[in-house]
C-alpha positions in Angstrom: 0.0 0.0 0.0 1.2 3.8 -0.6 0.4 6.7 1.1 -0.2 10.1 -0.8 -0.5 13.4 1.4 -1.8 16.5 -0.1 -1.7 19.6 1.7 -5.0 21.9 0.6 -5.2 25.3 1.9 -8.8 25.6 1.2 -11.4 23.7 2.9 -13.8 23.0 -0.4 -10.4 21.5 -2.1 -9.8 19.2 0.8 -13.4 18.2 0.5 -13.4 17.6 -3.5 -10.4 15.8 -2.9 -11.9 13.9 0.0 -15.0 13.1 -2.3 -13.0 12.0 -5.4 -10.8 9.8 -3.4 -13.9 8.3 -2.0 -15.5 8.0 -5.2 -12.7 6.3 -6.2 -12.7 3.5 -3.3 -10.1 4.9 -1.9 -9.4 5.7 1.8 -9.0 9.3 3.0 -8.5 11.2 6.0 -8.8 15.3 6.5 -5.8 16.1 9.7 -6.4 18.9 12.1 -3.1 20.7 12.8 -2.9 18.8 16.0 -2.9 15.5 14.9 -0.4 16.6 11.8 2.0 17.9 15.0 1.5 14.1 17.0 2.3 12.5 13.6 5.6 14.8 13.4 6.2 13.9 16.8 6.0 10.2 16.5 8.0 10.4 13.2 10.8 12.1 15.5 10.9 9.7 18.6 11.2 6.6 16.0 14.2 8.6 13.9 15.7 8.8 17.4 15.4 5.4 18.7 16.8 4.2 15.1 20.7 5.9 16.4 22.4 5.0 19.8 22.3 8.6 20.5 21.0 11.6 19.6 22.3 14.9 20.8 19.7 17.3 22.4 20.2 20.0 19.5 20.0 17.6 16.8 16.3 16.7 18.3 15.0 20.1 18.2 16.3 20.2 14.3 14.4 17.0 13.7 11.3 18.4 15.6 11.7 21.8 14.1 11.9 20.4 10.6 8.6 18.1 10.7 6.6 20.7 12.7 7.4 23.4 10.0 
Protein backbone atom coordinates (compact mmCIF):
# COMPACT_ATOMS: atom_id res chain seq x y z
CA UNK A 1 0.00 0.00 0.00
CA UNK A 2 1.20 3.81 -0.64
CA UNK A 3 0.45 6.67 1.07
CA UNK A 4 -0.16 10.07 -0.77
CA UNK A 5 -0.48 13.38 1.36
CA UNK A 6 -1.82 16.48 -0.10
CA UNK A 7 -1.73 19.55 1.69
CA UNK A 8 -4.98 21.92 0.65
CA UNK A 9 -5.22 25.29 1.92
CA UNK A 10 -8.81 25.60 1.22
CA UNK A 11 -11.45 23.68 2.88
CA UNK A 12 -13.76 23.01 -0.39
CA UNK A 13 -10.36 21.54 -2.12
CA UNK A 14 -9.83 19.23 0.75
CA UNK A 15 -13.44 18.22 0.53
CA UNK A 16 -13.41 17.62 -3.55
CA UNK A 17 -10.37 15.81 -2.89
CA UNK A 18 -11.92 13.92 0.00
CA UNK A 19 -14.97 13.06 -2.28
CA UNK A 20 -13.01 12.05 -5.37
CA UNK A 21 -10.83 9.82 -3.38
CA UNK A 22 -13.93 8.34 -1.99
CA UNK A 23 -15.54 8.00 -5.17
CA UNK A 24 -12.72 6.28 -6.25
CA UNK A 25 -12.74 3.50 -3.35
CA UNK A 26 -10.06 4.88 -1.86
CA UNK A 27 -9.42 5.68 1.83
CA UNK A 28 -9.03 9.30 2.97
CA UNK A 29 -8.52 11.17 5.98
CA UNK A 30 -8.75 15.31 6.54
CA UNK A 31 -5.82 16.14 9.65
CA UNK A 32 -6.37 18.87 12.05
CA UNK A 33 -3.05 20.65 12.83
CA UNK A 34 -2.87 18.84 16.00
CA UNK A 35 -2.95 15.48 14.88
CA UNK A 36 -0.40 16.59 11.79
CA UNK A 37 1.96 17.87 14.98
CA UNK A 38 1.53 14.10 17.04
CA UNK A 39 2.29 12.46 13.63
CA UNK A 40 5.62 14.79 13.38
CA UNK A 41 6.22 13.91 16.82
CA UNK A 42 6.04 10.20 16.49
CA UNK A 43 7.99 10.39 13.19
CA UNK A 44 10.84 12.14 15.47
CA UNK A 45 10.86 9.67 18.59
CA UNK A 46 11.17 6.63 16.04
CA UNK A 47 14.23 8.62 13.87
CA UNK A 48 15.67 8.78 17.42
CA UNK A 49 15.37 5.37 18.69
CA UNK A 50 16.77 4.18 15.10
CA UNK A 51 20.69 5.94 16.43
CA UNK A 52 22.38 5.04 19.83
CA UNK A 53 22.33 8.56 20.50
CA UNK A 54 20.98 11.55 19.59
CA UNK A 55 22.29 14.92 20.76
CA UNK A 56 19.65 17.31 22.35
CA UNK A 57 20.20 19.97 19.46
CA UNK A 58 20.01 17.62 16.75
CA UNK A 59 16.28 16.72 18.27
CA UNK A 60 14.96 20.12 18.20
CA UNK A 61 16.27 20.21 14.28
CA UNK A 62 14.43 16.99 13.72
CA UNK A 63 11.30 18.43 15.59
CA UNK A 64 11.73 21.84 14.11
CA UNK A 65 11.92 20.42 10.58
CA UNK A 66 8.58 18.06 10.74
CA UNK A 67 6.61 20.74 12.75
CA UNK A 68 7.43 23.43 10.02
Amino acid sequence: MKTVVISAEDGKVAQLLTTLAKKMGLKSYVLDDQKKDEIALIRAIDEGMKSEKLPVKSAYDILDNLLH
